[in-house]
PyMOL Python script that loads the backbone (N, CA, C, O; Angstrom):
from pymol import cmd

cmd.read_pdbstr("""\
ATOM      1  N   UNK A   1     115.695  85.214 104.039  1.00  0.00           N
ATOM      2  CA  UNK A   1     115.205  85.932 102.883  1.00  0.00           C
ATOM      3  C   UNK A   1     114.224  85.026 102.153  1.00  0.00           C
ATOM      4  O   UNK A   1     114.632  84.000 101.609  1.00  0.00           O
ATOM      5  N   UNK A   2     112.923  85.381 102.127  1.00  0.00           N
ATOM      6  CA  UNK A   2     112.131  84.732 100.653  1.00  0.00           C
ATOM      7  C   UNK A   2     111.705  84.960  99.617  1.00  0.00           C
ATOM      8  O   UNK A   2     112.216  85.965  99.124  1.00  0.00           O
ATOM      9  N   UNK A   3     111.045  84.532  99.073  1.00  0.00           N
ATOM     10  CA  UNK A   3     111.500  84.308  97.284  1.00  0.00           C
ATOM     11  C   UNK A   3     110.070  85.941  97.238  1.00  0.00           C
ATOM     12  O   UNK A   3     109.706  86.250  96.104  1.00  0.00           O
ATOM     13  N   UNK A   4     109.564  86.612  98.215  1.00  0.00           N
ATOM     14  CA  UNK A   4     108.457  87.293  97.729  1.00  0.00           C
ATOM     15  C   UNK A   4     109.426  89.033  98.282  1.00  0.00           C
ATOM     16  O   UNK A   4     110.199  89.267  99.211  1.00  0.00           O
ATOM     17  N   UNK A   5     108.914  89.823  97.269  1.00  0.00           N
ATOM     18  CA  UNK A   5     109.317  91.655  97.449  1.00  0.00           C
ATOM     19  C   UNK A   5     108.687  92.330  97.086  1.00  0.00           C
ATOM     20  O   UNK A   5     107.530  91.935  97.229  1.00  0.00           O
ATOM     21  N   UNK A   6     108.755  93.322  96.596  1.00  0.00           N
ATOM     22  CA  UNK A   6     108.120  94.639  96.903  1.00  0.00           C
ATOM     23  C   UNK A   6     109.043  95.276  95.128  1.00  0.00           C
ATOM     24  O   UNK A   6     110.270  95.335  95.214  1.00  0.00           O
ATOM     25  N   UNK A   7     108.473  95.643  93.859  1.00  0.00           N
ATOM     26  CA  UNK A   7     109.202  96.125  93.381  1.00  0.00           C
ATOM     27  C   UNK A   7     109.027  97.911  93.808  1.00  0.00           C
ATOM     28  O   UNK A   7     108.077  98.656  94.047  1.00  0.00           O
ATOM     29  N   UNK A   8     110.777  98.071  93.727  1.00  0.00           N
ATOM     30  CA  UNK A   8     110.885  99.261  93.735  1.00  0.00           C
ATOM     31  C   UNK A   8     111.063 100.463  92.654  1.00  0.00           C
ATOM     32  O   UNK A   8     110.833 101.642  92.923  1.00  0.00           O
ATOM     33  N   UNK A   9     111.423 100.078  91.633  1.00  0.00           N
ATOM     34  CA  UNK A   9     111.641 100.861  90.521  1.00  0.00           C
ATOM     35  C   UNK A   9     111.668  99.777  89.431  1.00  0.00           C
ATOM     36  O   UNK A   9     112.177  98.717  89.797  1.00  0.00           O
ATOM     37  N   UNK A  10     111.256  99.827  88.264  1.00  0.00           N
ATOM     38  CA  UNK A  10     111.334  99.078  86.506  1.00  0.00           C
ATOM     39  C   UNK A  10     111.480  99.937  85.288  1.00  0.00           C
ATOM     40  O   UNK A  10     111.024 101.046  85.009  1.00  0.00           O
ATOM     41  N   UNK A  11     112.192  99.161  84.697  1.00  0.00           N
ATOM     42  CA  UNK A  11     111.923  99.760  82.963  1.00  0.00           C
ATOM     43  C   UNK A  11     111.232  98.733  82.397  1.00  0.00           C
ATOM     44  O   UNK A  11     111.083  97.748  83.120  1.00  0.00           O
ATOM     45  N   UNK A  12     110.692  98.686  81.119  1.00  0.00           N
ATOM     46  CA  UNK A  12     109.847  98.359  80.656  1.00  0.00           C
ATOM     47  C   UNK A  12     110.947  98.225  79.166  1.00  0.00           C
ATOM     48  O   UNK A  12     110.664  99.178  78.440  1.00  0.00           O
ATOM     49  N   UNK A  13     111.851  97.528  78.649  1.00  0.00           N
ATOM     50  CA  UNK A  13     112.735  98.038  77.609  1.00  0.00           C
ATOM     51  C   UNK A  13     112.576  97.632  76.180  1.00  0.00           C
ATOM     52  O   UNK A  13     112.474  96.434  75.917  1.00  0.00           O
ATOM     53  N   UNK A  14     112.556  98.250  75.535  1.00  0.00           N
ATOM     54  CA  UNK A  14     112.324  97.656  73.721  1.00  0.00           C
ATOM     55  C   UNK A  14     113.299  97.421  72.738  1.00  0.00           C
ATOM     56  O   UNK A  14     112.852  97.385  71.591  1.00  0.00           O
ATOM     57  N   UNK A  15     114.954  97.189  72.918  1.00  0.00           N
ATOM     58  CA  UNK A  15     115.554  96.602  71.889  1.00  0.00           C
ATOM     59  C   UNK A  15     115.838  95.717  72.577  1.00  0.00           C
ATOM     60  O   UNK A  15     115.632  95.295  73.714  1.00  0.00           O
ATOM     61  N   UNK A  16     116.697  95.337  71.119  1.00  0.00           N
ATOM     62  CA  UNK A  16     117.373  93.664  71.870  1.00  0.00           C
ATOM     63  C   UNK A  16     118.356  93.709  72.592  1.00  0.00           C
ATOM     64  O   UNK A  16     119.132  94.652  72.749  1.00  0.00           O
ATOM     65  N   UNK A  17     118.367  92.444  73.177  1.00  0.00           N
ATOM     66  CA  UNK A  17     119.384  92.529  74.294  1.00  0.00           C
ATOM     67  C   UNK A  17     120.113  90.607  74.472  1.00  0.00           C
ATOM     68  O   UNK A  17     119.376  89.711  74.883  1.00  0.00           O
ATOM     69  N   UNK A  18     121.535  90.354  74.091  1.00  0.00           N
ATOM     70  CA  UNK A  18     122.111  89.056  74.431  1.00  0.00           C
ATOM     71  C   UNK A  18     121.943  89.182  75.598  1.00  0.00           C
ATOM     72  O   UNK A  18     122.368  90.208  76.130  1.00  0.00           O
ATOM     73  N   UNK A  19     121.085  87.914  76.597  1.00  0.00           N
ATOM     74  CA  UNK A  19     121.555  87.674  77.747  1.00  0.00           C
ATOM     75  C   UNK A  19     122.651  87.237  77.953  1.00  0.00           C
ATOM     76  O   UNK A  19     122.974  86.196  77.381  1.00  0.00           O
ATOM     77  N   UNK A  20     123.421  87.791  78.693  1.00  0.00           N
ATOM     78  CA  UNK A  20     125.140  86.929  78.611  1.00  0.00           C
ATOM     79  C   UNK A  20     125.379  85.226  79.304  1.00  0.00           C
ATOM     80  O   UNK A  20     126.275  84.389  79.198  1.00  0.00           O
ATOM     81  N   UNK A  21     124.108  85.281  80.007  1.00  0.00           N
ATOM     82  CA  UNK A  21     124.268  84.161  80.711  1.00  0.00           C
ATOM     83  C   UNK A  21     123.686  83.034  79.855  1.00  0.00           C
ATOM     84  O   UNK A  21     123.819  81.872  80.240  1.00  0.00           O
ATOM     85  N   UNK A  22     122.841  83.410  78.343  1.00  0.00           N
ATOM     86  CA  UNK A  22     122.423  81.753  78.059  1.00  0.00           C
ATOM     87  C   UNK A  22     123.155  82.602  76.730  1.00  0.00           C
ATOM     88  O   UNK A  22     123.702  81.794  75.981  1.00  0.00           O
ATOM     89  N   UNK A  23     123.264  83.714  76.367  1.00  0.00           N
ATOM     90  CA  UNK A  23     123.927  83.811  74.769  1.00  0.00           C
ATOM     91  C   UNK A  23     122.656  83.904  73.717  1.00  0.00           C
ATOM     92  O   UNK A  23     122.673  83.777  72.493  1.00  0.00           O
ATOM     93  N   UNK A  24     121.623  84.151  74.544  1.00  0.00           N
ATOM     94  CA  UNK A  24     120.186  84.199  73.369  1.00  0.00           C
ATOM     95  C   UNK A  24     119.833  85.546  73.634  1.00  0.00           C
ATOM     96  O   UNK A  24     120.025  86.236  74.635  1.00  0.00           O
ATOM     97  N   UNK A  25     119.296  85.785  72.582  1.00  0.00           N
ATOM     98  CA  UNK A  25     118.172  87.236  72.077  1.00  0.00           C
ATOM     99  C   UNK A  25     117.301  86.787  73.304  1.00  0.00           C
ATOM    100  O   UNK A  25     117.027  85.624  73.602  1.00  0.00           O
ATOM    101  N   UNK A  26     116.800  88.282  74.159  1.00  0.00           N
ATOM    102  CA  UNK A  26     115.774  88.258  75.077  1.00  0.00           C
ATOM    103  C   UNK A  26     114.708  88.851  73.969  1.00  0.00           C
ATOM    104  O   UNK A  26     114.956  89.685  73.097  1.00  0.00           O
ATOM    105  N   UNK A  27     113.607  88.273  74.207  1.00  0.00           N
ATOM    106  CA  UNK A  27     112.324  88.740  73.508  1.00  0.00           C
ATOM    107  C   UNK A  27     112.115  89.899  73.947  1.00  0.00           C
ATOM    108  O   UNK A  27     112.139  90.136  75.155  1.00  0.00           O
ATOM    109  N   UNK A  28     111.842  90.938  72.910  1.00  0.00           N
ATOM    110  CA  UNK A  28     111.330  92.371  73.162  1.00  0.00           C
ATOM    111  C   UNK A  28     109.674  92.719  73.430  1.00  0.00           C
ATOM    112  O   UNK A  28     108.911  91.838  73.033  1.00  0.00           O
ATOM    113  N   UNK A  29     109.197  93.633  73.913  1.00  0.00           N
ATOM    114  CA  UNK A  29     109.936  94.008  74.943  1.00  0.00           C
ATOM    115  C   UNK A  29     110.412  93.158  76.304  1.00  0.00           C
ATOM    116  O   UNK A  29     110.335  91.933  76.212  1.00  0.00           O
ATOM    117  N   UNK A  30     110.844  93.664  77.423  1.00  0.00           N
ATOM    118  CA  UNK A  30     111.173  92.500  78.526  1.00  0.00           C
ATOM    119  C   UNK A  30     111.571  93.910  79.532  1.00  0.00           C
ATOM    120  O   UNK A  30     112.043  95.016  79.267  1.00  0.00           O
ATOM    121  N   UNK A  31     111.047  93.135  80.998  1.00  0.00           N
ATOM    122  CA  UNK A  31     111.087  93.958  81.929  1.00  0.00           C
ATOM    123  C   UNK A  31     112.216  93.903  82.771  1.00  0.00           C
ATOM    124  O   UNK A  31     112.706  92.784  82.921  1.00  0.00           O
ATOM    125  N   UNK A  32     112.835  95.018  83.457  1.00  0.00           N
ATOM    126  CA  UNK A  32     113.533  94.842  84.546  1.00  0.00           C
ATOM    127  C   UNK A  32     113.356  95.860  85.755  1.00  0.00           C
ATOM    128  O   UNK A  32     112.727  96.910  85.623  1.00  0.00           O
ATOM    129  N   UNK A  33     113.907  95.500  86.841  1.00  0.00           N
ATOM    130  CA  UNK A  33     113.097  95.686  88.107  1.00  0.00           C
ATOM    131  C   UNK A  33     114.080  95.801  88.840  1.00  0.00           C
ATOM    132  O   UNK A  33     115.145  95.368  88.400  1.00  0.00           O
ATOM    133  N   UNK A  34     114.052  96.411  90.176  1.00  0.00           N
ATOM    134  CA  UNK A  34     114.836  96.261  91.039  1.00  0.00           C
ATOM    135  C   UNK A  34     113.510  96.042  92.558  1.00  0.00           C
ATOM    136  O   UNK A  34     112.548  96.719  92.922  1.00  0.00           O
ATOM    137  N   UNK A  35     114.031  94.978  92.975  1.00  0.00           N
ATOM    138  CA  UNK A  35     113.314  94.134  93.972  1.00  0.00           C
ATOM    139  C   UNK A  35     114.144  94.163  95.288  1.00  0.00           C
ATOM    140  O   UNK A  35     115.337  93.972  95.527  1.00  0.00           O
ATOM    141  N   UNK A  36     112.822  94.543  96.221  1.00  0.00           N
ATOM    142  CA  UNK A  36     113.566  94.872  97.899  1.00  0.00           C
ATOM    143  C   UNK A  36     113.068  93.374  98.310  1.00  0.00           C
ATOM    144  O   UNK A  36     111.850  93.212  98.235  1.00  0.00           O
ATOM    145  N   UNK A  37     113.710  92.455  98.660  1.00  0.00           N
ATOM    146  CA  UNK A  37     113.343  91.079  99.056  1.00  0.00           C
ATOM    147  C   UNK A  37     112.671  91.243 100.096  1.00  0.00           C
ATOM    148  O   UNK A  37     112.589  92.430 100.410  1.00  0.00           O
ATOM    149  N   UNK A  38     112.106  90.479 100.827  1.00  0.00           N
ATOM    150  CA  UNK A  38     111.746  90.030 101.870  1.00  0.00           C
ATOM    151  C   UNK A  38     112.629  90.152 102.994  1.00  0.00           C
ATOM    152  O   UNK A  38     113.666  89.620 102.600  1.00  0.00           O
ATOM    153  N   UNK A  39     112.783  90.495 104.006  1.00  0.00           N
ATOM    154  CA  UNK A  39     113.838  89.828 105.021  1.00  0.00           C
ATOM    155  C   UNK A  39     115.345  90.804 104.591  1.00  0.00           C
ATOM    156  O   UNK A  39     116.464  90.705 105.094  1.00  0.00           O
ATOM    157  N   UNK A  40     115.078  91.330 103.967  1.00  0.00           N
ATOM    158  CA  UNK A  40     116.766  91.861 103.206  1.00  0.00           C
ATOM    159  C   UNK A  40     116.398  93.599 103.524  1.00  0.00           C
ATOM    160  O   UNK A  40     115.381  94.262 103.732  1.00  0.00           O
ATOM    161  N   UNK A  41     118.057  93.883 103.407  1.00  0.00           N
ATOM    162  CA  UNK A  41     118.317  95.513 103.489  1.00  0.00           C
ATOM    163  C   UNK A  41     118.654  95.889 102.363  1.00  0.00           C
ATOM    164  O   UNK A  41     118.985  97.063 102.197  1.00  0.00           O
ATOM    165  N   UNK A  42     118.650  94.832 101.146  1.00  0.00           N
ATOM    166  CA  UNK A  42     119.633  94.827  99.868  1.00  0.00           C
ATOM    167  C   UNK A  42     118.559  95.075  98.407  1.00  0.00           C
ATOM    168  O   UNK A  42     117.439  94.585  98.256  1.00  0.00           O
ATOM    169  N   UNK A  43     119.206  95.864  97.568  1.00  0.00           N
ATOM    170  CA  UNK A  43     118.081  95.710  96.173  1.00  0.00           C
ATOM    171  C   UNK A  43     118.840  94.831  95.536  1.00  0.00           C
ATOM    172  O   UNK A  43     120.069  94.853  95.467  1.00  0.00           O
ATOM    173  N   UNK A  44     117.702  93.611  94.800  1.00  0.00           N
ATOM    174  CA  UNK A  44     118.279  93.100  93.519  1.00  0.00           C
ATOM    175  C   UNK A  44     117.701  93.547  92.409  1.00  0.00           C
ATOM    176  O   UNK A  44     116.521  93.893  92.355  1.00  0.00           O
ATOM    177  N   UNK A  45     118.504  93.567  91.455  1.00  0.00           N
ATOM    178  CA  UNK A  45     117.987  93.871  90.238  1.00  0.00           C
ATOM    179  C   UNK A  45     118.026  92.263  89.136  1.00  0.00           C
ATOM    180  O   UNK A  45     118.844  91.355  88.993  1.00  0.00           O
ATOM    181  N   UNK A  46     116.501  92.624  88.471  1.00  0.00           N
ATOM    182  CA  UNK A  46     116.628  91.245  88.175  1.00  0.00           C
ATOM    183  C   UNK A  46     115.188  91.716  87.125  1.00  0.00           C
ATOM    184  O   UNK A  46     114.429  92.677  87.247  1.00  0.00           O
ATOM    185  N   UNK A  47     115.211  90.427  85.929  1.00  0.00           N
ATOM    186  CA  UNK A  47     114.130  90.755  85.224  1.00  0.00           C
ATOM    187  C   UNK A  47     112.598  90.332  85.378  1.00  0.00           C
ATOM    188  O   UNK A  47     112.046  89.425  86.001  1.00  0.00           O
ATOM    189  N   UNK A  48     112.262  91.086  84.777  1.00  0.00           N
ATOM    190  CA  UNK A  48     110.622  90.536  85.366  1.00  0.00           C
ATOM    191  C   UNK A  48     109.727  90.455  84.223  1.00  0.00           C
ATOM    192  O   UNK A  48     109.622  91.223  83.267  1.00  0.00           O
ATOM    193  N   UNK A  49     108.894  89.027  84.588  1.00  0.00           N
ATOM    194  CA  UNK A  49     107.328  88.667  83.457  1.00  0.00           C
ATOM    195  C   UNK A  49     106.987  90.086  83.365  1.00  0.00           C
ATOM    196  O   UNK A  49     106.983  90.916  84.274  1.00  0.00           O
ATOM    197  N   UNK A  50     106.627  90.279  81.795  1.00  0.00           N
ATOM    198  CA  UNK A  50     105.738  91.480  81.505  1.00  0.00           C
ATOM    199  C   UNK A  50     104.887  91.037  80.643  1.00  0.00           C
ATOM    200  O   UNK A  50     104.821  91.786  79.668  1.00  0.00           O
ATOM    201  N   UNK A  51     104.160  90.077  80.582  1.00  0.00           N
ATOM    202  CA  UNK A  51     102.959  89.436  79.988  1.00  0.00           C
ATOM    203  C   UNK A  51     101.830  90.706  79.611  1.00  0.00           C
ATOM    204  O   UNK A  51     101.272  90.857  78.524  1.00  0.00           O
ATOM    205  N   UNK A  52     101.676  91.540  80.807  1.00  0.00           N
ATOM    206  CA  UNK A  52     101.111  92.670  79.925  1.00  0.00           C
ATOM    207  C   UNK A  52     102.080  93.804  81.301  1.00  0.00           C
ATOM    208  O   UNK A  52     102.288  93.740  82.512  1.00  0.00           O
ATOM    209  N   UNK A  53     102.376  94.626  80.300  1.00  0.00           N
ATOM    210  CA  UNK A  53     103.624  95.432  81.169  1.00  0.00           C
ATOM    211  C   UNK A  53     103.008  96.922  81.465  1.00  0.00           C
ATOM    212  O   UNK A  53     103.809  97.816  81.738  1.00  0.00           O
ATOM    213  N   UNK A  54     101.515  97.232  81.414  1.00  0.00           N
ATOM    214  CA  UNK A  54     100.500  98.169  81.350  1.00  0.00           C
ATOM    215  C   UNK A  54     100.328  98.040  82.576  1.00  0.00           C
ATOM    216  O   UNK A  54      99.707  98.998  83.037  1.00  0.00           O
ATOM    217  N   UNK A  55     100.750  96.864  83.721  1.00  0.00           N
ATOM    218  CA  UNK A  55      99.827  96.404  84.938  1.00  0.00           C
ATOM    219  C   UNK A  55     101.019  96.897  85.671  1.00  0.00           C
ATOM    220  O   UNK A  55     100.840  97.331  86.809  1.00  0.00           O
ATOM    221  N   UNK A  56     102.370  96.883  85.098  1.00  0.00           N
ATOM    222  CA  UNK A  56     103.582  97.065  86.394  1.00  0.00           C
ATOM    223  C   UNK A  56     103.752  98.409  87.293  1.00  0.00           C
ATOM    224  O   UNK A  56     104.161  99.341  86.601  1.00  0.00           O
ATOM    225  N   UNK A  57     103.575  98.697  88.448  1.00  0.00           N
ATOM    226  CA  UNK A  57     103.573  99.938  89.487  1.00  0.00           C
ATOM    227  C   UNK A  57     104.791  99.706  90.320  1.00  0.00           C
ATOM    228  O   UNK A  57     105.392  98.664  90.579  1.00  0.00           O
ATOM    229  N   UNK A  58     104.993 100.908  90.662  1.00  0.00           N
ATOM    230  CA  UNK A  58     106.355 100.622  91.583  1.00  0.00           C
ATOM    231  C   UNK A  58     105.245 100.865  93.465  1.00  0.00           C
ATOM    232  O   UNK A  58     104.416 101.661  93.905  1.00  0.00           O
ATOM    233  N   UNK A  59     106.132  99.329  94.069  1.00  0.00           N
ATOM    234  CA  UNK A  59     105.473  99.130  95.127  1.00  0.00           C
ATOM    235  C   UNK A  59     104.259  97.809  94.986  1.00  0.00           C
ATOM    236  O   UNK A  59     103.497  97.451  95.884  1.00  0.00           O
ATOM    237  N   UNK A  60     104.332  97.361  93.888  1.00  0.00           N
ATOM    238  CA  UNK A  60     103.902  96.432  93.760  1.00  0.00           C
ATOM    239  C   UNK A  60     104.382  95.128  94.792  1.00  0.00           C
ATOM    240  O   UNK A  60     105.233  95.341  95.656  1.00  0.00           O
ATOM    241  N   UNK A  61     103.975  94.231  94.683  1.00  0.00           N
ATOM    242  CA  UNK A  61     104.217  93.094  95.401  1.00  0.00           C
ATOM    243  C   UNK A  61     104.801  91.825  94.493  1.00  0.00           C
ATOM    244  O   UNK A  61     103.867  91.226  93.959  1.00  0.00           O
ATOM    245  N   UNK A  62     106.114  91.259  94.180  1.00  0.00           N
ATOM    246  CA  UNK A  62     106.699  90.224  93.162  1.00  0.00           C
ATOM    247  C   UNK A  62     106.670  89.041  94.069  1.00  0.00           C
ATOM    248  O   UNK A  62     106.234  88.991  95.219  1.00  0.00           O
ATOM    249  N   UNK A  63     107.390  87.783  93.112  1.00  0.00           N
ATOM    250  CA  UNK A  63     108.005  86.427  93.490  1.00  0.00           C
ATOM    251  C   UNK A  63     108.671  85.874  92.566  1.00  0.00           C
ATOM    252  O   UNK A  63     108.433  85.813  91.360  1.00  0.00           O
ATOM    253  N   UNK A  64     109.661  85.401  93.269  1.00  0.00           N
ATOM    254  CA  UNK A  64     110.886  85.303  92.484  1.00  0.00           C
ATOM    255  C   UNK A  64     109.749  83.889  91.754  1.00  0.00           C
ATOM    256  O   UNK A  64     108.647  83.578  92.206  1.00  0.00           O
ATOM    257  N   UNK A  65     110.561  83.155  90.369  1.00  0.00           N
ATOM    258  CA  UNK A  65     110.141  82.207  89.573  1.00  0.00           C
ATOM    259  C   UNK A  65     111.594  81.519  89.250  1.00  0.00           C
ATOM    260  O   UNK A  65     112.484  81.892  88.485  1.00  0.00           O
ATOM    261  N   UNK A  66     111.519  80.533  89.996  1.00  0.00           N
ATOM    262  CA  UNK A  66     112.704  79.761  89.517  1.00  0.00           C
ATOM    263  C   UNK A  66     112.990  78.363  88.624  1.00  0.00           C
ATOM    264  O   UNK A  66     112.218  77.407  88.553  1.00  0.00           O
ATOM    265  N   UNK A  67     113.864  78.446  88.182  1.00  0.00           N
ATOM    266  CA  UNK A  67     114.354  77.244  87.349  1.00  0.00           C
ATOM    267  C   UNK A  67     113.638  75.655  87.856  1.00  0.00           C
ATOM    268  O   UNK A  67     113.520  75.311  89.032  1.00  0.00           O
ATOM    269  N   UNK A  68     113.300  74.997  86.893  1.00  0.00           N
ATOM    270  CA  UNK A  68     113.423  73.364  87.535  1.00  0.00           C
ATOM    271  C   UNK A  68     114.715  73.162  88.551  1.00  0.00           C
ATOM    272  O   UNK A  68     115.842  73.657  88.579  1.00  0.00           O
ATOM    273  N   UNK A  69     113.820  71.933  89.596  1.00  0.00           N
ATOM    274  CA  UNK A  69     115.007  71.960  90.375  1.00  0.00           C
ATOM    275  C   UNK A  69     116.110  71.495  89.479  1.00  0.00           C
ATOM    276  O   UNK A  69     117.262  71.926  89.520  1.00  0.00           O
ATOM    277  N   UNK A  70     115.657  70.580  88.668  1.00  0.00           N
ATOM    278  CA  UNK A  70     117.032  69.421  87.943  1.00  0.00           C
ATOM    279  C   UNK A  70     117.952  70.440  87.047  1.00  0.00           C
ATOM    280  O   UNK A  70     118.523  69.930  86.084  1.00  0.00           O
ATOM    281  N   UNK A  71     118.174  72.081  87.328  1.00  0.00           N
ATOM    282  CA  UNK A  71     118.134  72.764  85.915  1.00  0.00           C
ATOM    283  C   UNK A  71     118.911  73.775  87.175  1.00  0.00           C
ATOM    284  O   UNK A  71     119.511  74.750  86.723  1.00  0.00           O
ATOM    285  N   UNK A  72     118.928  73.621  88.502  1.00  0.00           N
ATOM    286  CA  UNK A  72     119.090  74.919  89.085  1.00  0.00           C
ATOM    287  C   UNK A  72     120.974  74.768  89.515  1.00  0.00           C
ATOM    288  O   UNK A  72     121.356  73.749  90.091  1.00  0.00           O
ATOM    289  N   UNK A  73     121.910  75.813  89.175  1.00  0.00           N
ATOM    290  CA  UNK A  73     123.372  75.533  90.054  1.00  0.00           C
ATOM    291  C   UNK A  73     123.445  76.584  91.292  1.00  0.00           C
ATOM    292  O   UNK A  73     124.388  77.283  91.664  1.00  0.00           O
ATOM    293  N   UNK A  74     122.249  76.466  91.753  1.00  0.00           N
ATOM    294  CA  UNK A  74     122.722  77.431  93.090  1.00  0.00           C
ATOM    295  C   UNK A  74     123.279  78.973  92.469  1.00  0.00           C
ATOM    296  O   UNK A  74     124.435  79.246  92.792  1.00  0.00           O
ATOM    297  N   UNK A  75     122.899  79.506  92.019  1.00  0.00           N
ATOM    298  CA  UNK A  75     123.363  80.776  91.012  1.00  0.00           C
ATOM    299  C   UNK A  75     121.983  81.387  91.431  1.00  0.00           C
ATOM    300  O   UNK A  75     120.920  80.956  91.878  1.00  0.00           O
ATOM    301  N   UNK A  76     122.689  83.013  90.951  1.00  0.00           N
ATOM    302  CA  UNK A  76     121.557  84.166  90.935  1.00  0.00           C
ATOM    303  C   UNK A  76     120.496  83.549  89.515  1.00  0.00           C
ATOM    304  O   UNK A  76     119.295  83.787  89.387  1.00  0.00           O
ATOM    305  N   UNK A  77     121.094  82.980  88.865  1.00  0.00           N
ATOM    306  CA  UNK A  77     120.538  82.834  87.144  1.00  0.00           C
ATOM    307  C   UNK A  77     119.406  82.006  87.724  1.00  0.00           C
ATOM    308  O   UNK A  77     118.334  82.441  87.302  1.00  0.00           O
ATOM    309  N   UNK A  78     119.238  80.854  88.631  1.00  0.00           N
ATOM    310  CA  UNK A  78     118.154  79.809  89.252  1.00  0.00           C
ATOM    311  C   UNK A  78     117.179  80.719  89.046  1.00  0.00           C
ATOM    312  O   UNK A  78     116.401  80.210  88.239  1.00  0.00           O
ATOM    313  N   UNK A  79     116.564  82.521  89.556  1.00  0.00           N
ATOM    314  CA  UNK A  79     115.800  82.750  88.807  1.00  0.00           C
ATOM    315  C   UNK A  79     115.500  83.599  87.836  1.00  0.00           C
ATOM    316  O   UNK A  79     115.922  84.741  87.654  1.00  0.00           O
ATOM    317  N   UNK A  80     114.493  82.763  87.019  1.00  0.00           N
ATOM    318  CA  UNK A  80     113.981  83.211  85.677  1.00  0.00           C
ATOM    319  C   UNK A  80     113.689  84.493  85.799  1.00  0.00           C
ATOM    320  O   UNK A  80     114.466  85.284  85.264  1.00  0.00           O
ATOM    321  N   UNK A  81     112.637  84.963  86.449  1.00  0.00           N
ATOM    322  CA  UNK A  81     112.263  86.615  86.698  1.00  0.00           C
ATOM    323  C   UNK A  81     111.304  86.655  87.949  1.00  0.00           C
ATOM    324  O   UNK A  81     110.761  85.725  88.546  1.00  0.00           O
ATOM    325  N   UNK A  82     111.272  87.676  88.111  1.00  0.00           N
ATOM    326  CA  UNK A  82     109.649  88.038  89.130  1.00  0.00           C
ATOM    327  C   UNK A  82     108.624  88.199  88.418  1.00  0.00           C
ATOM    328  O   UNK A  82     108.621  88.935  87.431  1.00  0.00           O
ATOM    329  N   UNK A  83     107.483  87.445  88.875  1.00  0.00           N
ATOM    330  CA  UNK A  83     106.359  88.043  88.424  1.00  0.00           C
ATOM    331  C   UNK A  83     105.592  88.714  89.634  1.00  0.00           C
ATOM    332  O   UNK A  83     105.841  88.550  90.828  1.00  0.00           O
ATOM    333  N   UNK A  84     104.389  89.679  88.950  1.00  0.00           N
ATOM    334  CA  UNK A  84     104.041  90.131  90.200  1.00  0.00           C
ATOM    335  C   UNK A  84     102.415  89.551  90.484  1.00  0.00           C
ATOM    336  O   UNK A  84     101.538  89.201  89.694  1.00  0.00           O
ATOM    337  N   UNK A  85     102.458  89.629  92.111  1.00  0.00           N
ATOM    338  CA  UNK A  85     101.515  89.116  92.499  1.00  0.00           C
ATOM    339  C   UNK A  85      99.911  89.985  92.432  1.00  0.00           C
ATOM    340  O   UNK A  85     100.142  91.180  92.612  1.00  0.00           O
ATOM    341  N   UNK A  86      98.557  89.760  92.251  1.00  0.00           N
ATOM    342  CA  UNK A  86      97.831  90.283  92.329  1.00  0.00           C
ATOM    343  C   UNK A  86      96.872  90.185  93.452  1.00  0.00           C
ATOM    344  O   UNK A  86      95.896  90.934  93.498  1.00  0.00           O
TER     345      UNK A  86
END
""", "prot")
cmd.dss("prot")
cmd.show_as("cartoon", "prot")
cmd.util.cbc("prot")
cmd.orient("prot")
């Protein structure tokens, strides 16, 4: 499996939201996605850069963005989000 997919479906969402995994306010808005990996039969769902969220299509092309190595525990959390490729 590699770190590049295909998104298949997103929301685009506008309240707040605790991430449970760091316990902080996610900045509004913030994207989420469900991503067909590379190499995989499986969807992940996972959040995604929306730097400008006007550009996101379903069928687009992502990559995962991960943590510093010194920062990573082998966890789904290692990554930050997808951004998508142009």
């Amino acid at each position: 499996v590699g770190p590049g997919g295909t998104l298949e479906t997103f929301s685009v969402i506008n309240f707040p939201f605790i991430d449970p995994f760091t316990g902080l306010e996610r900045p509004v808005p913030y994207g989420y996605g469900i991503i067909n990996l590379d190499g995989c039969d499986n969807l992940l769902p996972h959040f995604l850069d929306i730097s400008d969220h006007t550009k996101l299509a379903i069928g687009q092309r992502v990559e995962a963005v991960f943590e510093e190595k010194e920062n990573r525990t082998t966890a789904l959390t290692d990554i930050k989000h997808f951004r998508v490729l142009i």
